[in-house]
N, C-alpha and C positions, 0 to 999 in steps of 0.2 A: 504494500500500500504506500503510496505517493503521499498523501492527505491526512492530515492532522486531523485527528476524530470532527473538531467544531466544523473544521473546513468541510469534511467529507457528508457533516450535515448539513450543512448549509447546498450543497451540491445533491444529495439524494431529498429530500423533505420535501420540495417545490417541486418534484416530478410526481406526488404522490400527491398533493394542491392541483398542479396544472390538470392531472390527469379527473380528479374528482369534477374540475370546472368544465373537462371536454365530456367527462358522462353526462352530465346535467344536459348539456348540448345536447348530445345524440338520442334520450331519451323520448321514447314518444310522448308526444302532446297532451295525452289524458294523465300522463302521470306527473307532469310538469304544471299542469295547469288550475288554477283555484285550489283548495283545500289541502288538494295531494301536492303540490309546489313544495308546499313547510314542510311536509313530511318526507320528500325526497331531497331536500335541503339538510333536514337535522340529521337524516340517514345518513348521505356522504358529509358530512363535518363530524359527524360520529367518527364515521371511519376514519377518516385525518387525524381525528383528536386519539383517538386509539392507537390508531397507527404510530405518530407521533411518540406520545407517552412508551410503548412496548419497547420501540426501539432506542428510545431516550436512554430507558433505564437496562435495557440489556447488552446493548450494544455489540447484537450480534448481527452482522453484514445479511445472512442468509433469512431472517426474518425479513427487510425489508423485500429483500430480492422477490421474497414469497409472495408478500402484501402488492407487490407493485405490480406481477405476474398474476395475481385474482383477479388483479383490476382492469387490468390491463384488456386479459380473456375476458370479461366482464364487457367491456365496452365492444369487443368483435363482436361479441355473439348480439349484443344488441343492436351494432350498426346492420347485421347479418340479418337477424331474424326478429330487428325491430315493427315490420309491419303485422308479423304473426301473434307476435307477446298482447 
């Protein structure tokens, strides 16, 4: 590793932010929209904050790797198979 722990989070954290802002995106409309908005909002800042915190205090590299990779998968399957969900 290159990167000083702080460094290396300041370098992984914001891909696990950017990524929760592009779900929000790509979600369908009914689930975005009115009443379900909040609730798809507190769900991915959940996860960030979760996220965040697990990796804070264990700092173990292959946790994020995992978290980033759910999410990741997470947003193909619904750019994919968001007309069907």
């Amino acid at each position: 590793m290159t990167l000083t722990w702080t460094c290396q989070l300041l370098d992984e954290l914001p891909m696990i932010y950017a990524s929760c802002l592009f779900l929000f995106c790509v979600l369908p409309s009914d689930w975005t929209a009115g009443a379900n908005a909040f609730a798809t909002i507190a769900w991915l800042a959940a996860y960030a904050a979760f996220v965040t915190l697990v990796y804070t205090y264990s700092q173990v590299a292959a946790f994020h790797e995992m978290a980033y990779a759910i999410q990741v998968s997470h947003g193909c399957v619904v750019t994919d198979w968001g007309p069907y969900l």
